[in-house]
C-alpha positions in Angstrom: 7.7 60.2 121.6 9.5 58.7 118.6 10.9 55.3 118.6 13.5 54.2 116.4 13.7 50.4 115.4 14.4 48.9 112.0 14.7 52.0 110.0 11.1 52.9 111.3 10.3 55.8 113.6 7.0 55.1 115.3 4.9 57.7 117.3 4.4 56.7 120.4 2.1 58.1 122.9 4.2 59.2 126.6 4.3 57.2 129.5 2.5 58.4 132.7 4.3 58.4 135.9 1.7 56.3 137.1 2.4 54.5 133.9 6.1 54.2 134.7 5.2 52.5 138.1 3.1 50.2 137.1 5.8 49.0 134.1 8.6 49.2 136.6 6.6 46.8 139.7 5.5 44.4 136.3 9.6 44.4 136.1 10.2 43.8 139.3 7.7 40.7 138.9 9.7 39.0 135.7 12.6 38.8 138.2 11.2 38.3 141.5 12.6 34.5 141.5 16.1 35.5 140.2 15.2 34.2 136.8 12.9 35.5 134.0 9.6 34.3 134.0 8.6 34.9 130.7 4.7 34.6 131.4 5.0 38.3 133.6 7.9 39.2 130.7 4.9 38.9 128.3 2.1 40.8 130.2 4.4 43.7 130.7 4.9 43.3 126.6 1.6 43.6 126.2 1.0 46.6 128.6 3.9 48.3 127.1 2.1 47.9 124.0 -1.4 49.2 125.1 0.2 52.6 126.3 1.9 52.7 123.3 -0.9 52.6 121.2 0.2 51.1 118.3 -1.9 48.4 117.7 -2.7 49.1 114.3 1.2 48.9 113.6 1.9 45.7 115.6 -1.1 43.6 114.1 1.1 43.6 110.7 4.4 42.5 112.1 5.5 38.9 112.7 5.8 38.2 116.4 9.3 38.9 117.1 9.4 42.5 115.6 7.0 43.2 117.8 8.7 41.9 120.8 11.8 43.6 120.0 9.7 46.4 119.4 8.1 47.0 122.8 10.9 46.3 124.4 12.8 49.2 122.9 9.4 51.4 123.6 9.5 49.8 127.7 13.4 50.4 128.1 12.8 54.2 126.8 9.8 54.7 129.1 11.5 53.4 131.9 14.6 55.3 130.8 16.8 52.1 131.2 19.8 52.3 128.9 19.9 49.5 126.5 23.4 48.5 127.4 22.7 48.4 131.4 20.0 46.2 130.6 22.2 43.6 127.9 20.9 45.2 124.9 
């Protein structure tokens, strides 16, 4: 799957449905308490980014490129439009 972010494409490797599951109950777990809890937001990052498999990528970009990154790659696997979810 190719992800477009900053005039980059990056290959991506496809999201399992099993996958998808587990991504979307992590989800569920950032809002659980009707506010973000940005300790689960940032262990779904990282999951996003071990399906991914782009760590070679993400070790040379500064923190927030990243984030944005794998947040573009987690609304895509989840199929969650950018602008439903205040992209």
């Amino acid at each position: 799957m190719i992800i477009k972010q900053d005039k980059k494409e990056y290959d991506v490797k496809d999201c399992t449905y099993k996958e998808r599951r587990e991504l979307h109950r992590m989800n569920a777990k950032v809002w659980a308490k009707g506010e973000m809890d940005i300790d689960s937001y940032y262990l779904l990052l990282e999951r996003v980014g071990e399906i991914a498999g782009l760590e070679a990528e993400l070790e040379t970009m500064t923190m927030s490129k990243v984030d944005k990154l794998l947040q573009a790659i987690f609304l895509e696997y989840l199929n969650i439009s950018p602008k439903k979810a205040g992209g």
